[in-house]
C-alpha positions, 0 to 999 in steps of 0.5 A, a space after each residue: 500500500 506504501 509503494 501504491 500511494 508513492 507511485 501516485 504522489 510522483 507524478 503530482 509533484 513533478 510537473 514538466 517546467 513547460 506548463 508552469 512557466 506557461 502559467 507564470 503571470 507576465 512582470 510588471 511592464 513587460 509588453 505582449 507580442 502585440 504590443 511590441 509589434 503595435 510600437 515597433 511599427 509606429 516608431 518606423 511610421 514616425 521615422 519614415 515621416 520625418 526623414 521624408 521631407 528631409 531625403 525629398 529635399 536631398 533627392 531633388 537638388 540631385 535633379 536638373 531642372 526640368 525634372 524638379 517637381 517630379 518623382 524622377 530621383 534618380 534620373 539623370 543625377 546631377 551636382 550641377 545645382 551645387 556648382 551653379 549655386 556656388 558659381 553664379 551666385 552670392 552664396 558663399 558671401 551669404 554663408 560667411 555673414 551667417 557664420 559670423 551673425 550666428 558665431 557672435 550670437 551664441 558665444 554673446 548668448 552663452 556669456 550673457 544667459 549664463 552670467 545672468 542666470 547665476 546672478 539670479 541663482 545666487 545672490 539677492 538684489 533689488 529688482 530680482 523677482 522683476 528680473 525674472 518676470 521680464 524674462 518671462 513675459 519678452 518670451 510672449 511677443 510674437 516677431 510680427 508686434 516686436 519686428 517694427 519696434 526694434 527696427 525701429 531702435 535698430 535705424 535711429 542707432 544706425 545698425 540696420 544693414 549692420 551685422 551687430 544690429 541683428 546680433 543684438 536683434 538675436 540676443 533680445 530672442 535667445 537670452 531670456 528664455 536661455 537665462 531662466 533656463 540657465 538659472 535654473 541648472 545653477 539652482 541644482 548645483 550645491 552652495 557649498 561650491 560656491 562657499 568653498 571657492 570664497 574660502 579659497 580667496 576666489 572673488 564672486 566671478 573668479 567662484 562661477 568661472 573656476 568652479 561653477 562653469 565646468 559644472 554647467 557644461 549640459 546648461 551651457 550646450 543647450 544656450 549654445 545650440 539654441 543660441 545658434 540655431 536662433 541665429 542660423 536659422 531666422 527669416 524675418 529679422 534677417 529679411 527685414 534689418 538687411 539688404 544688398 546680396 553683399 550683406 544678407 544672411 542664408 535665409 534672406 539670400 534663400 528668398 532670391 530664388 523664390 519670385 511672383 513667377 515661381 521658383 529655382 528649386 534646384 538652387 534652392 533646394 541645394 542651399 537648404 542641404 548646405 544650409 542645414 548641414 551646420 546646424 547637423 555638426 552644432 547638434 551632433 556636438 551637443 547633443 549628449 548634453 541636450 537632454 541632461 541641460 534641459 531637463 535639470 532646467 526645467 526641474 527647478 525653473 
């Protein structure tokens, strides 16, 4: 009766691995299969729609001219919209005002938002909490109301046509929002940094240059990328304070291929790639710091 009642018992205890991990309950955040198909084909979705209009634009300056509102890619492929952009046209001079406006505005912006968000960070002085209101409140003026205003200020100083008019133009765009950001990452950063350096003899500025600098490189890289990427980009300004193809910047000399009559989409659209690949270099160098720059300013903004 022993061996009758072990002989049973066996097969109840031992039970093939397969069935109970079968009926072991998913973990916590574990996707099912169709869910992970369900993200994997958005993500590609999302990818596709993205690189699209940015591969169109490459393809058709690849393109003669006859063919340029069509879909044929790669049907007689050519460099010659390169050649003629850079042969027959200002657009080396636009690119060097460019590099010198946008250059100017982020090493200006990086100083300047980050002096002022350290000042705010640290030390108490009157009209600080107006300070940082007007910060604030410069970032709700759309360009249309403040366009005519400051070219206003800009011509009776006697800085249009002059590139120093739209670095400062730039600076009034980039510096608030960058020094309320700038403020913020400072606020993450220990005091006691600061009390060490006064200790050690170091003045208020020797303490942020020497010790609190080397600490704000992700702060620092977001002023410096959108800082840039203000500069490089912008259109009204530029098309507004500048004029003569000896002085406009890359998108006021985009809008000389663009008339009543239609437009040059070959030139054009070989301009945008060269356009756009400074900005690719500016964002592949920042970009490790991006994410952490941001996200610690808006922490404690």
């Amino acid at each position: 009766m022993t061996t009758a009642t072990h002989s049973t018992a066996a097969p109840a205890t031992a039970r093939p691995a397969a069935e109970h991990s079968a009926r072991t309950p998913r973990k916590r955040g574990e996707r099912s299969p169709v869910a992970s198909v369900a993200l994997h084909l958005t993500l590609i979705v999302a990818s596709v729609i993205a690189v699209f209009p940015v591969l169109w634009v490459l393809l058709t300056s690849l393109k003669p001219a006859k063919y340029s509102t069509t879909t044929d890619f790669f049907k007689e492929t050519t460099f010659e919209n390169y050649t003629n952009l850079i042969k027959d046209t200002e657009f080396l001079t636009w690119f060097g005002n460019s590099v010198v406006i946008a250059g100017l505005t982020t090493v200006l912006g990086v100083f300047v938002s980050a002096t002022t968000g350290y000042a705010v960070s640290r030390f108490r002085f009157p009209g600080k909490r107006g300070l940082m209101w007007t910060l604030l409140i410069t970032q709700m003026f759309p360009v249309a109301v403040l366009i005519v205003p400051i070219y206003n200020i800009m011509s009776s100083v006697g800085l249009i046509n002059q590139p120093a008019g739209l670095v400062i133009t730039y600076l009034t765009i980039s510096v608030p929002f960058c020094a309320w950001m700038m403020k913020g990452f400072f606020d993450t950063i220990p005091r006691e940094i600061d009390e060490s350096g006064q200790v050690d003899g170091l003045t208020p500025f020797g303490t942020f240059w020497r010790l609190i600098l080397p600490l704000a490189k992700p702060g620092l890289a977001v002023t410096a990328f959108y800082s840039f990427i203000t500069a490089w980009g912008e259109v009204a300004y530029a098309s507004a304070f500048m004029v003569g193809d000896e002085n406009l910047t890359l998108a006021g000399g985009l809008q000389k291929f663009v008339n009543q009559y239609g437009a040059q989409w070959g030139p054009m659209t070989a301009a945008s790639v060269l356009i756009a690949i400074p900005a690719a270099l500016v964002f592949l160098f920042a970009q490790k710091h991006l994410v952490t720059g941001m996200s610690a300013g808006a922490v404690k903004g």
